[in-house]
LOLOFI-408455 format. One line per 8 residues: their letters; for each residue x, y, z of C-alpha. Coordinates in steps of 0.2 Angstrom, whole numbers, plus 5000, padded with zeros to 4 digits. Layout:
<lozas>
A) X Y Z | ...
</lozas>
This chain:
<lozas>
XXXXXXXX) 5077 5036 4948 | 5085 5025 4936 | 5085 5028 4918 | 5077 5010 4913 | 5063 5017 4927 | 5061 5033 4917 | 5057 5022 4901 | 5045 5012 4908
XXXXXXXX) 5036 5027 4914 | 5038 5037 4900 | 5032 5022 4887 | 5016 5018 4900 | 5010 5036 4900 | 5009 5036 4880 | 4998 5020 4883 | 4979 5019 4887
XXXXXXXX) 4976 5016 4900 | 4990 5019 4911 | 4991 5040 4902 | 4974 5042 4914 | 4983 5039 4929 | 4992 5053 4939 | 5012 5053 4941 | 5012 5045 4956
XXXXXXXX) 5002 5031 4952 | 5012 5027 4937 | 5029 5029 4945 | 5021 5017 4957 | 5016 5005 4944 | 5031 5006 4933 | 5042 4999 4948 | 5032 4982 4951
XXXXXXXX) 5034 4979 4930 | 5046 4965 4925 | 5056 4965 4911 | 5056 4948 4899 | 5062 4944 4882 | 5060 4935 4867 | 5067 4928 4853 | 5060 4929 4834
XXXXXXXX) 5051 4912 4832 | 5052 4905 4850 | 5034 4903 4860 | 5030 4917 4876 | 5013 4909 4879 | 5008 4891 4879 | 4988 4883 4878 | 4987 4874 4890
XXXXXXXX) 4998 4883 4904 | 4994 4894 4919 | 4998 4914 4916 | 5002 4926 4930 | 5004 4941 4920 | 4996 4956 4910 | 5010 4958 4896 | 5013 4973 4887
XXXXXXXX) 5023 4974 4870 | 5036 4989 4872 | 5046 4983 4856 | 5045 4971 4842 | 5028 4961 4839 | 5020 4943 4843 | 5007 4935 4834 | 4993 4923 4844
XXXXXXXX) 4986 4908 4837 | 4968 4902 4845 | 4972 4885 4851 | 4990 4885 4844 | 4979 4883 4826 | 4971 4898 4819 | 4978 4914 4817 | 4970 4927 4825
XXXXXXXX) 4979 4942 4828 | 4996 4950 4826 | 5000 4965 4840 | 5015 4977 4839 | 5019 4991 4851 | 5010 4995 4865 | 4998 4981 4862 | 4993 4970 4877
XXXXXXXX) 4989 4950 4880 | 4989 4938 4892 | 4977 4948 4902 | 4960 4937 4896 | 4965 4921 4907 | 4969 4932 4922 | 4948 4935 4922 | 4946 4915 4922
XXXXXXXX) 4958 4904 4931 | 4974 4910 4924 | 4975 4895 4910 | 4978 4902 4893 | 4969 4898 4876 | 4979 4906 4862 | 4997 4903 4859 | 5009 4919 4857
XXXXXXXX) 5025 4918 4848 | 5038 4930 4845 | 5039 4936 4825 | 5053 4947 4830 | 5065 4951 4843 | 5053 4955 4857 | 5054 4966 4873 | 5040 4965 4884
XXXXXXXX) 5033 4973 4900 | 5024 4960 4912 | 5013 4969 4926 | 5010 4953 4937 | 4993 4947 4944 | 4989 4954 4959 | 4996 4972 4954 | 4983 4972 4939
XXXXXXXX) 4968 4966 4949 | 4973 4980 4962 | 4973 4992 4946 | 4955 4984 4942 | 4947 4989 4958 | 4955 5005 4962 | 4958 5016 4946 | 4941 5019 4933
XXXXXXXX) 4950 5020 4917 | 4959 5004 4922 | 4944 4996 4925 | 4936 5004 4909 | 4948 4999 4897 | 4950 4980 4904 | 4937 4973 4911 | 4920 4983 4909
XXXXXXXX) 4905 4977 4898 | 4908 4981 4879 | 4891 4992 4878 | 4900 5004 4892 | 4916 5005 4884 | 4910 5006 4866 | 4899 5020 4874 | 4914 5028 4884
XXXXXXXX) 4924 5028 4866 | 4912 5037 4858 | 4910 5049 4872 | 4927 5052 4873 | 4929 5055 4853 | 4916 5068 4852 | 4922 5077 4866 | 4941 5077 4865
XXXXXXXX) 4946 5095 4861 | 4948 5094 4842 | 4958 5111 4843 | 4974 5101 4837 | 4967 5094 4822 | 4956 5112 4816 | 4957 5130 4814 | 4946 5142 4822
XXXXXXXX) 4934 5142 4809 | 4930 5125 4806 | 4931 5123 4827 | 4917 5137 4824 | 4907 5130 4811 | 4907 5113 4816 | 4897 5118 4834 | 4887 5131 4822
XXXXXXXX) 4869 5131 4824 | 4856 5140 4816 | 4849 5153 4828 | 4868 5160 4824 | 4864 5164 4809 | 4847 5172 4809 | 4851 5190 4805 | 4838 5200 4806
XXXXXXXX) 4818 5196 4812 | 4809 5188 4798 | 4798 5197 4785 | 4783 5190 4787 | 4764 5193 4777 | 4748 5187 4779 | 4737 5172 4771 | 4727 5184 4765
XXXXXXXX) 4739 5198 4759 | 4740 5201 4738 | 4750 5192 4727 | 4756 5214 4723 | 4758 5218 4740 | 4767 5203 4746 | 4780 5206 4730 | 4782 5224 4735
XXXXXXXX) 4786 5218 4754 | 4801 5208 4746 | 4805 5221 4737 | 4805 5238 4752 | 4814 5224 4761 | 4827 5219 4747 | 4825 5199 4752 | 4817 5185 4741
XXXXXXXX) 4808 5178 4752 | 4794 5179 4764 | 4785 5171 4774 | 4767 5167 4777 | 4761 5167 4795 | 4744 5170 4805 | 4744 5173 4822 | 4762 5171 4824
XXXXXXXX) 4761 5154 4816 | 4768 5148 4801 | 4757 5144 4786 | 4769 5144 4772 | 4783 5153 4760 | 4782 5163 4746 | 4798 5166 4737 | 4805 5175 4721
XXXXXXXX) 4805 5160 4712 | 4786 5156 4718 | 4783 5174 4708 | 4791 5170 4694 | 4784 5153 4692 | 4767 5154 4698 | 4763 5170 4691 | 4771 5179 4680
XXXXXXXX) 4774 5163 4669 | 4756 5157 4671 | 4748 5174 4672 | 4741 5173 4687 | 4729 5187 4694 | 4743 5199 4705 | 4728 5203 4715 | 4724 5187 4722
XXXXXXXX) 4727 5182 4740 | 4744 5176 4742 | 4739 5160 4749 | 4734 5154 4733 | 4753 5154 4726 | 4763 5152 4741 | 4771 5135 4746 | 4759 5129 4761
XXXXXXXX) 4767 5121 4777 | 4786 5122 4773 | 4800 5111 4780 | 4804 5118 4797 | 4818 5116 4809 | 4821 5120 4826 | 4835 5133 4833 | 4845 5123 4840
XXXXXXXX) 4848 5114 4824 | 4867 5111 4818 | 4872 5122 4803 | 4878 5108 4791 | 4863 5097 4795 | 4850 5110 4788 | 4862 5113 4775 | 4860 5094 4770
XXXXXXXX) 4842 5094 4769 | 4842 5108 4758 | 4851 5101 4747 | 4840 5084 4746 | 4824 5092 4746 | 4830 5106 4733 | 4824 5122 4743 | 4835 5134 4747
XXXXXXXX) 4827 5143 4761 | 4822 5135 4778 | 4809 5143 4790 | 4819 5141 4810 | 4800 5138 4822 | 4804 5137 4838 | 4795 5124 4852 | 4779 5135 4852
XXXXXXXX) 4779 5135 4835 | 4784 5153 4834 | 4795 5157 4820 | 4811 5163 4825 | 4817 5169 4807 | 4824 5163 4789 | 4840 5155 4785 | 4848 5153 4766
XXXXXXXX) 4858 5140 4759 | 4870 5155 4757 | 4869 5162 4776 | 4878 5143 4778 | 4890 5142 4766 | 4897 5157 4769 | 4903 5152 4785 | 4911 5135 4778
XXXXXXXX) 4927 5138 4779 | 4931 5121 4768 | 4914 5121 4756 | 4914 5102 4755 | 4896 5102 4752 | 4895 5115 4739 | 4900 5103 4727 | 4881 5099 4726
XXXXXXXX) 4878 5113 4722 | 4890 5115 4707 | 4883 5100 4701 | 4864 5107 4703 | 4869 5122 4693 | 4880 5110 4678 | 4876 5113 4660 | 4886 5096 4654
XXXXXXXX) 4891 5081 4659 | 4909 5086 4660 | 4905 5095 4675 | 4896 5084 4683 | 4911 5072 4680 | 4923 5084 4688 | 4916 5087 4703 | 4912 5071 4708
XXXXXXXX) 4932 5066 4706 | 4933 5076 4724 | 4923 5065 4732 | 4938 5056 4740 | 4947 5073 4746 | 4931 5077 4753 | 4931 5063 4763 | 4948 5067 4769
XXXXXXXX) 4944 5084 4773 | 4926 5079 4785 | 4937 5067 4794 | 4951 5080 4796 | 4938 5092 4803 | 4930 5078 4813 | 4913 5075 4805 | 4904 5062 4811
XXXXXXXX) 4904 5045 4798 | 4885 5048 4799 | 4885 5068 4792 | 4899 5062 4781 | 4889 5048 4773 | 4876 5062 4771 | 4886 5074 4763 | 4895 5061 4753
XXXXXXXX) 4876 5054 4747 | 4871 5071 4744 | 4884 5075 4731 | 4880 5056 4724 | 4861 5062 4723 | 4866 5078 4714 | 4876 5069 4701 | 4863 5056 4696
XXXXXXXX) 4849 5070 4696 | 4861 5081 4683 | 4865 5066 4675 | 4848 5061 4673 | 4840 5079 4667 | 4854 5081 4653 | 4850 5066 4646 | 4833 5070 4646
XXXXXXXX) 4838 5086 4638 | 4848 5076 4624 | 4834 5063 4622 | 4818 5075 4624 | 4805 5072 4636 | 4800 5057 4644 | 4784 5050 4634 | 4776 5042 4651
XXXXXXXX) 4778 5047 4669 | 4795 5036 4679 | 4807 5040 4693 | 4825 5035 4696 | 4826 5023 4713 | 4842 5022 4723 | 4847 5008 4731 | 4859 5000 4743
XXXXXXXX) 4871 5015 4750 | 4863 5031 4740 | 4847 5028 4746 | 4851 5024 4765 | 4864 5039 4762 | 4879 5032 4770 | 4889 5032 4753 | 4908 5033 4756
XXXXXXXX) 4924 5038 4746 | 4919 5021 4737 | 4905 5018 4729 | 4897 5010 4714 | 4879 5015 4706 | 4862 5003 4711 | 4848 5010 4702 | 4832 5007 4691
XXXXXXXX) 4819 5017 4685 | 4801 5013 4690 | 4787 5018 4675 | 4767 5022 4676 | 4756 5009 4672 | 4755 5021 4656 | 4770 5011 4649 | 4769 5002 4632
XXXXXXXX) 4787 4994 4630 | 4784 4995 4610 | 4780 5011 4611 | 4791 5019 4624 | 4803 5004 4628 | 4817 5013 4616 | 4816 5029 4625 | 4821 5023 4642
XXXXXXXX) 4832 5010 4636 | 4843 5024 4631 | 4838 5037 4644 | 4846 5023 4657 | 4861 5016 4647 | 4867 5034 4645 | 4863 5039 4662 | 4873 5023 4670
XXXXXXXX) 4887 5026 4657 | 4888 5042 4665 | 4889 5037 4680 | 4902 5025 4678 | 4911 5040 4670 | 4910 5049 4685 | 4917 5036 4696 | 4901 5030 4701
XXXXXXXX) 4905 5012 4693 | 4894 4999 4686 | 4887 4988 4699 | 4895 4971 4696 | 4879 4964 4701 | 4868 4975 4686 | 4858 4982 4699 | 4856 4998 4686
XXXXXXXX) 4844 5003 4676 | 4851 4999 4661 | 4846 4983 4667 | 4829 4978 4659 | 4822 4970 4674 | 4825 4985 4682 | 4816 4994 4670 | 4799 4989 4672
XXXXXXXX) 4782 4998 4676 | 4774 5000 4696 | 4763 4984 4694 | 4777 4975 4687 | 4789 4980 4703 | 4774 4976 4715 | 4774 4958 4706 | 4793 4958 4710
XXXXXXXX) 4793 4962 4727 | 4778 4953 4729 | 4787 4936 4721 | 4799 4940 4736 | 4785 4939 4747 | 4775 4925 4743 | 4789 4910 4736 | 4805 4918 4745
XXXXXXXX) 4821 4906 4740 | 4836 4909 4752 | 4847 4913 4736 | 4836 4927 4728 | 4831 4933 4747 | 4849 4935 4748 | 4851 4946 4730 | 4835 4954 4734
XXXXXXXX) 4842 4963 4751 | 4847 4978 4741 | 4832 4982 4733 | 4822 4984 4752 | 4835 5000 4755 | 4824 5009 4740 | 4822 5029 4739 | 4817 5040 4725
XXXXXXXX) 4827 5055 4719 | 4822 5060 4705 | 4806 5059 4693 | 4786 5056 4699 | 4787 5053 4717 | 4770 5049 4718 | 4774 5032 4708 | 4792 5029 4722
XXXXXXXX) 4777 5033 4738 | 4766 5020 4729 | 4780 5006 4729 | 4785 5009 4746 | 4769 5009 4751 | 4765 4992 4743 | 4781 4985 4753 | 4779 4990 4769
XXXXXXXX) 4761 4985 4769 | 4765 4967 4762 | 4782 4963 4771 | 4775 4962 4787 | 4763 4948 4783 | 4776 4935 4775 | 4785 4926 4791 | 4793 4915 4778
XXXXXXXX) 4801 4928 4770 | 4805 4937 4786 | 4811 4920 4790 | 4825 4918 4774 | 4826 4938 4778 | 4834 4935 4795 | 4843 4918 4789 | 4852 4929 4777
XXXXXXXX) 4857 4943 4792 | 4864 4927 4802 | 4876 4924 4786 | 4884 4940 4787 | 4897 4934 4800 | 4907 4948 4811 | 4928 4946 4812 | 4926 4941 4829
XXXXXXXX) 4933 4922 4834 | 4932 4915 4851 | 4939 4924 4864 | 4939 4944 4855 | 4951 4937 4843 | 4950 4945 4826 | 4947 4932 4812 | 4957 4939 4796
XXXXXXXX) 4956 4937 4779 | 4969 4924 4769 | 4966 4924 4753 | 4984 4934 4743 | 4976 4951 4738 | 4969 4955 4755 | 4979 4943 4769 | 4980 4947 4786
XXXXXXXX) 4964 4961 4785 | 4943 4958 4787 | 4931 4967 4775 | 4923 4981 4787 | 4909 4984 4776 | 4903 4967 4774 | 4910 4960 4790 | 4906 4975 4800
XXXXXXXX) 4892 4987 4791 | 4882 4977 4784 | 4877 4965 4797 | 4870 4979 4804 | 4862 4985 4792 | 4853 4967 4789 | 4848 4968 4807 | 4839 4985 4806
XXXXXXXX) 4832 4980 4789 | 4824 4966 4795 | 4815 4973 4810 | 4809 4987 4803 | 4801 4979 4785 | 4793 4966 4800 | 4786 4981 4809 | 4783 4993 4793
XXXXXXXX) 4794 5004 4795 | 4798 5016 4782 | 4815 5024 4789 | 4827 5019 4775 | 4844 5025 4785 | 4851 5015 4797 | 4851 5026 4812 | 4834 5033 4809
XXXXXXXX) 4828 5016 4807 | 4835 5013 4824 | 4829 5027 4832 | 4810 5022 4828 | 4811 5004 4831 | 4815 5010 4848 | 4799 5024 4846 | 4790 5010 4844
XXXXXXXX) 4798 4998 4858 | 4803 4985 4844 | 4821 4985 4851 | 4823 4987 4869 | 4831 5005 4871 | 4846 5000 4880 | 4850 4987 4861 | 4847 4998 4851
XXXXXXXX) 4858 5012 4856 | 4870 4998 4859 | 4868 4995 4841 | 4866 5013 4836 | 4885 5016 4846 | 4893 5001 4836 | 4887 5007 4819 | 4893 5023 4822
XXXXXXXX) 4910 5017 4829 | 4913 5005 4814 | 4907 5016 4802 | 4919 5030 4808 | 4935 5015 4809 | 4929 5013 4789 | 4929 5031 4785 | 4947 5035 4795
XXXXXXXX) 4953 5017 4785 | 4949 5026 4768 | 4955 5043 4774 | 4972 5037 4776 | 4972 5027 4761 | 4967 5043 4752 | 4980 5055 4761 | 4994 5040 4755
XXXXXXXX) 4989 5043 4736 | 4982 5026 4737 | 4962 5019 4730 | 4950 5018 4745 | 4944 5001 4750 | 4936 4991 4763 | 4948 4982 4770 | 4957 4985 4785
XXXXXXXX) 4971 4979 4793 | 4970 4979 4811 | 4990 4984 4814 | 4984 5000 4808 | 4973 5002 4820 | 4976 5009 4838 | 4977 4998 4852 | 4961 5007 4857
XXXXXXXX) 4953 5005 4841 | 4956 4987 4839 | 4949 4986 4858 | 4933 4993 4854 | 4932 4987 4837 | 4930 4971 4847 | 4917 4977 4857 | 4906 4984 4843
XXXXXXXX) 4906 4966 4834 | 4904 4958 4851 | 4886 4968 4850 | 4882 4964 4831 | 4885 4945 4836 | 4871 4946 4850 | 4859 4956 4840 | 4861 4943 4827
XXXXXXXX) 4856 4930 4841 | 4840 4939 4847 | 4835 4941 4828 | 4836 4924 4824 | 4824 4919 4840 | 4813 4933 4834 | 4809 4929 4817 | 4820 4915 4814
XXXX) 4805 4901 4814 | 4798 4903 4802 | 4808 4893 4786 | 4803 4876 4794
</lozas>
């Protein structure tokens, strides 16, 4: 074997997807490549001509040009072209010239359409349906052995689940058990917490904290059942739930004890916020809970700066961009929650009932290692702007300031509540949305997007639950606004030109890269948003918004966990684009450059927008009609 023979073989099995195939194979493939090369500045493929060839890059780089005119991508090492026209009849569309000195691998026609029919991953990486790669991709990243990238105890706590960690059978009372006894079972049994059950089935939780609340501080009658005091029908999850995904939910829902019920309803046992964060090996998410327990604003502000180094470490470890945007939104939810309370604390008590609102990113809970605060305050119908205007005016101003303080920047938009439109009672927001509604202009529509991504998290729920209720009820009637809804989803335009070429940004700061957040995330986003206010739908996060608009058979299921896989696969492109930035030193952004991608990446990045393009379609012909 020849040492030029030895390269080839060595440089393909590196490669995707000649690495899938067995020694043989590629020592039989490698000897029907040719060798070719290239000049810097001289033209390897013409418009216009006939190719015969699958090319690969083994050194230097080429950039094509759609039609010889518009720029569309430039590949380096490893990268292939040429292969497109060998699917139709061989005559090429885009015009590839040499940027630098080039060497290239050519595999010619008949040897590549041989590799098509008779090797899988071949056929796979080349020539399959999007959907099916995308899917394949997605498979294949969750699970690749991730033994080179963690040690054993993130490997462990990564595939934790929580019937691990239940340590002992729970300590159960009855309904009907004393207030006394029940306190004196927590205390033979040295726990804080028991739980309430009859006939094996759960009726609620009684914890130290319910004692010390509910009856010492209130002087409540020790002898009474303990059902009077207990906390009735608890958050419950099921066995085989993963560790850091209960843990999430405590943290959002500010309990710190979860109730594990199994199928039959039967409860398994207890598991603490503790119990889980004792096996973390990195405690990412116990940030939140350093902010939760904050006594100033300075604190707050620290622990939010490692936000970005958190980000690194869930994509080091693996994470899915879905439980990353959740831990990330959780330590966001904690900061304006602290935030929000110390500023009460400075001001003095609120003189009506209001809640804080998240929008955009916090509320769907997909924040990354970059973003700014959308926010306002909703008040009760109680409000008097004379008389209480003031008090919020500088309960918001001082919050927002915080924010921004603590990275959380002012959104360039004012969607904060420092904004006095943002400020406003419930019947003034019903108004609003209503406005939306009724007289929908394409502009506003557009503006107004944000707002329909809206979850409360902190304050009088009550007031947030009567909002959302307003909206989903009335959404669904306004086809017109449904209408400009969907118009506005069409405007969000993926980085996909004719033939899978990517379209990149020209202007000087961001040249030769595409926005992935608004080219890539948001389209989504729009799409999801959009069927489910038309079929009132109250899911704010994107995935769980897909999941029940295929429940409800809105979205066959075959789109929607094509659109589920190429939201997940973008949004983990973003978060592994900011992780690297951040591991450089460098400020996370949105805009990627596709040279850093992998040839894989860029592949199936392809195929994700390829699916975001075709779920725009089907959204125009469903609620597109209604403008004119």
């Amino acid at each position: 074997m020849t040492a030029e023979l030895t390269d080839i073989i060595n440089f393909l099995a590196e490669h995707h997807p000649f690495k899938e195939m067995t020694p043989e194979d590629l020592s039989a493939v490698a000897r029907k490549i040719n060798i070719s090369y290239a000049r810097r500045g001289s033209l390897v493929l013409t418009p216009g001509q006939k190719n015969t060839n699958l090319y690969m890059v083994r050194k230097g780089a080429v950039e094509l040009h759609e039609g010889g005119i518009n720029f569309t991508a430039r590949l380096g090492e490893g990268s292939f072209f040429g292969y497109p026209s060998l699917f139709r009849d061989g005559i090429i569309r885009n015009q590839v010239t040499a940027i630098e000195d080039c060497l290239f691998y050519a595999l010619p026609e008949e040897e590549f359409k041989a590799l098509l029919t008779g090797h899988k991953p071949f056929m796979t990486f080349f020539a399959t349906n999007e959907t099916d790669r995308l899917r394949h991709a997605l498979e294949e990243s969750k699970s690749r052995g991730l033994q080179d990238r963690l040690t054993d105890g993130e490997i462990q706590f990564l595939g934790l689940k929580l019937e691990a960690l239940i340590k002992q059978d729970p300590i159960c009372v009855s309904p009907d058990t004393t207030i006394q006894e029940a306190a004196l079972v927590m205390s033979g049994h040295h726990v804080s917490t028991v739980l309430v059950t009859k006939s094996e089935q759960l009726r609620g939780i009684f914890t130290d904290k319910d004692l010390r609340r509910r009856v010492v501080a209130k002087g409540h009658d020790i002898g009474d059942q303990v059902k009077t005091v207990m906390t009735p029908d608890p958050l419950t999850l099921p066995p085989q739930t993963p560790a850091i995904r209960a843990l999430l939910a405590m943290m959002q829902h500010n309990f710190h004890h979860v109730p594990v019920v199994d199928e039959e309803g039967r409860v398994r046992g207890l598991v603490s916020a503790s119990d889980i964060l004792n096996r973390l090996s990195s405690n990412a998410v116990y940030n939140a809970a350093r902010i939760e327990s904050a006594e100033d604003v300075k604190t707050v502000i620290e622990t939010v700066q490692s936000v970005p180094e958190i980000v690194l470490s869930l994509m080091k470890t693996g994470v899915s961009a879905d439980m990353t945007g959740h831990v990330v939104s959780s330590i966001g939810e904690a900061a304006h929650k602290k935030l929000l309370e110390l500023a009460e604390k400075e001001l003095g008590p609120p003189p009506v009932p209001y809640a804080l609102l998240a929008f955009g990113s916090l509320a769907r809970c997909d924040q990354t290692a970059l973003s700014d605060q959308d926010n306002g305050f909703v008040l009760s119908d109680d409000y008097v702007e004379s008389e209480h205007g003031p008090y919020f005016k500088k309960l918001a101003e001082k919050m927002c300031a915080d924010l921004d303080a603590a990275g959380y920047v002012f959104c360039g938009g004012n969607i904060m509540a420092s904004n006095d439109e943002l400020r406003i009672a419930l019947s003034d927001w019903k108004k609003t949305f209503d406005r939306w509604f009724s007289e929908p202009e394409p502009k506003a529509v557009m503006h107004a997007t944000i707002f329909f991504d809206l979850r409360g998290i902190y304050g009088d729920m009550s007031l947030v639950e009567q909002l959302r209720a307003h909206i989903t009820e009335n959404a669904a009637q306004s086809r017109i606004f449904l209408a400009h809804l969907t118009e506005n989803a069409r405007q969000s335009h993926v980085p996909l030109g004719f033939f899978r070429r990517f379209i990149l940004l020209r202007n000087k700061e961001h040249a030769d890269r595409f926005d992935i957040k608004k080219q890539g995330v948001v389209p989504i986003q729009d799409i999801t948003r959009t069927h489910s206010l038309a079929h009132g739908i109250e899911e704010v996060n994107t995935l769980e918004r897909l999941v029940r608009l295929k429940e409800k058979k809105i979205l066959m299921p075959e789109d929607a966990n094509n659109l589920r896989d190429a939201y997940e696969f973008i949004a983990e492109v973003r978060f592994r684009h900011q992780a690297r930035q951040i591991k450089r030193g460098d400020k996370a952004d949105n805009f990627v450059n596709p040279e850093e991608l992998s040839t894989l990446e860029r592949e199936h990045l392809r195929d994700a927008f390829e699916i975001v393009r075709r779920a725009q379609e089907r959204l125009s012909r469903d609620y597109g009609g209604g403008i004119y």
